[in-house]
N, C-alpha and C positions, 0 to 999 in steps of 0.2 A: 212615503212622502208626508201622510199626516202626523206620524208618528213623530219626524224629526222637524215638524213645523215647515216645511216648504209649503205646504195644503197647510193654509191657516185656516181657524173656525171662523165659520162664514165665510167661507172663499167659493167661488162657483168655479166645479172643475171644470177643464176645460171641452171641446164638443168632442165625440167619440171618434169622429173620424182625425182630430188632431190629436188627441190623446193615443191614438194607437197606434200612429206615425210615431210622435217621437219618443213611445215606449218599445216599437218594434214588434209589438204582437199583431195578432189578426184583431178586429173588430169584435167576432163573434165572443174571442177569449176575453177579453178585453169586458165587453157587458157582463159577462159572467162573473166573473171579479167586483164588476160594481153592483151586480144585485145583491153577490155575498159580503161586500161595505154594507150595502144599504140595511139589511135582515141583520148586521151587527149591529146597527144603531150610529156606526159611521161617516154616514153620507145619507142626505135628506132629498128625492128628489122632488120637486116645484112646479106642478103642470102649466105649461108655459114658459115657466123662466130659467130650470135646466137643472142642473144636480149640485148640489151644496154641502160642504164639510160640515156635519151634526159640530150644534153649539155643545159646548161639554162634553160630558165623557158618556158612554153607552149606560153604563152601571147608576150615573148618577139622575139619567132621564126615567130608569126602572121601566118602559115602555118595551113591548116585545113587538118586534114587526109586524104588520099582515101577511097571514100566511099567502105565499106568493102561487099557489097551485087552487087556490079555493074553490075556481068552476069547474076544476076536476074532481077533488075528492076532499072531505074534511078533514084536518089533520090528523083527530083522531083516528080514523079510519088507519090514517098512515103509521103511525105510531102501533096500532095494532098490530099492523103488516110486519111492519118491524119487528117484533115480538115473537111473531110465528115466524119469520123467515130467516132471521137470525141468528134467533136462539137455535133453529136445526141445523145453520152451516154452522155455529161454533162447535154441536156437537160432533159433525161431522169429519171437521176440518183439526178435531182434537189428536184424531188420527193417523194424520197425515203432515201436520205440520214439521217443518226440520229445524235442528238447534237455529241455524241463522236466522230464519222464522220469530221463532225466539226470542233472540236479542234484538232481533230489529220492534219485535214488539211493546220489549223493553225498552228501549232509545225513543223511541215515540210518547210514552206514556212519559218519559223522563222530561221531554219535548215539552209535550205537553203542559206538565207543573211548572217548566222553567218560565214558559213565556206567559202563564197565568199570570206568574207572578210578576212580569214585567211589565206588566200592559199591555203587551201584541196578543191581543186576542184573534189574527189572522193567521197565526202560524200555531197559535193554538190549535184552532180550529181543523188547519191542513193537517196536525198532527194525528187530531182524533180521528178525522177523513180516511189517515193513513193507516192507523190503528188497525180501522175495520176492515178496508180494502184488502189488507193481508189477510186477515181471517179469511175474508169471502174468498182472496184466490186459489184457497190452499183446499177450498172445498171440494170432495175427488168426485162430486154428481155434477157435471161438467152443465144439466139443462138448469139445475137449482143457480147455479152460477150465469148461466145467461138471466136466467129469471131478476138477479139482485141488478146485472149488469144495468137490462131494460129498465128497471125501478131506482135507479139509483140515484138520480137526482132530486125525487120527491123523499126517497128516503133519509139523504143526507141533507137534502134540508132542514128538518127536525132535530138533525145535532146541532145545527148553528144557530137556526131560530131562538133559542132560548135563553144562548149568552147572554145578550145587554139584561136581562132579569137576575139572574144565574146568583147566586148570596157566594160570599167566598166559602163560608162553610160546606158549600152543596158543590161548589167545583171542589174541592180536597175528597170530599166524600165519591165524587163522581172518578176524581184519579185513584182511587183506593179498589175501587171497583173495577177499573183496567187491569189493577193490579192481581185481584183475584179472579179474574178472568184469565189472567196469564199462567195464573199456580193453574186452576183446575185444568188448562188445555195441557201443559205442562204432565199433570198425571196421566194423560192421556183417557179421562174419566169425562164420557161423552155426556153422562145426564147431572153432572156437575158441570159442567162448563156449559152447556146448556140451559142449565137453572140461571149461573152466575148473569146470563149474558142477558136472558130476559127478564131478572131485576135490574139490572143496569138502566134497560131501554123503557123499564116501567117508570124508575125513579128520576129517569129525566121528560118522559112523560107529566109527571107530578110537577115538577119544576116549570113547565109547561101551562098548568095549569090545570090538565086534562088528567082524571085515573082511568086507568089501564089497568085488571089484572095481569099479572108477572109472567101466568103459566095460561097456554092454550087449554082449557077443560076439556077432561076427560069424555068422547061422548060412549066411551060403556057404562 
């Protein structure tokens, strides 16, 4: 609806409980949706006055959301988590993944570049979302998989968080990365696909704002 101009800038949407009437979802989906508008730079909400179509485009305000979990955990923190939890279900999940696997990871990442390049940065987003969810399911440590399951909302906020910043060089760079995440699970070479996975989640980390080293340190 913003996309195609019915939600003009500056328009205030309308209240949640109409809004999710005459979209047909639940309320709770419904907010969910718009806190991930809002962490794109999409939508401005206005204590007191209600929620608002961001004037301009995410990219051109260069503003990065508040991170939205901040009295739980720092983002860093999260990001880190990411790094060590990640990186071991890609290696793991290197294993086990199958061809359809595969190409669906490939269509995602393809997803991905298309709607970069269009300006839906919401199905960008769901793209990347989808990217990783595949990895994690394919992980065969079925508690490591509950583990990502329970974390996976503070985790996957930190893929979206960073768009409205995000330079187009660093998003091509960021789908190049998908891309060799796909070759190295592909060889089925778990401390490659490993590696690839937690430079990925460092250098969007960096993008972020925040450094990360890449690799959990060794403690021998």
């Amino acid at each position: 609806m913003i996309l195609s101009g019915e939600l003009r800038s500056g328009e205030k949407v309308p209240s949640q409980r109409e809004f999710a009437l005459s979209l047909g979802v639940s309320r709770a989906s419904l907010r969910e949706a718009l806190l991930t508008l809002e962490t794109l730079g999409l939508l401005k909400t206005e204590p007191g006055r209600g929620t608002f179509v961001s004037q301009g485009t995410p990219s051109a305000s260069r503003n990065m959301a508040r991170w939205r979990y901040a009295d739980s955990y720092p983002v860093a923190d999260v990001f880190e988590t990411r790094i060590m939890l990640e990186g071991r279900i890609a290696g793991l999940s290197s294993q086990t993944l199958t061809e359809i696997e595969f190409q669906a990871l490939e269509a995602e990442t393809d997803t991905m570049e298309r709607n970069w390049e269009s300006g839906d940065l919401l199905a960008n987003v769901d793209a990347d979302l989808e990217f990783h969810a595949i990895i994690a399911s394919a992980c065969p440590n079925r508690m490591i998989v509950d583990l990502y399951q329970s974390l996976r909302n503070k985790l996957t906020e930190t893929q979206i968080q960073p768009i409205p910043i995000t330079d187009p060089a660093r998003m091509g760079a960021s789908i190049a990365e998908h891309r060799r995440i796909i070759r190295a699970l592909r060889t089925r070479d778990a401390a490659k696909a490993t590696s690839e996975m937690q430079n990925h989640i460092s250098n969007t980390a960096r993008c972020a704002g925040i450094s990360i080293a890449s690799s959990v340190p060794n403690s021998d």
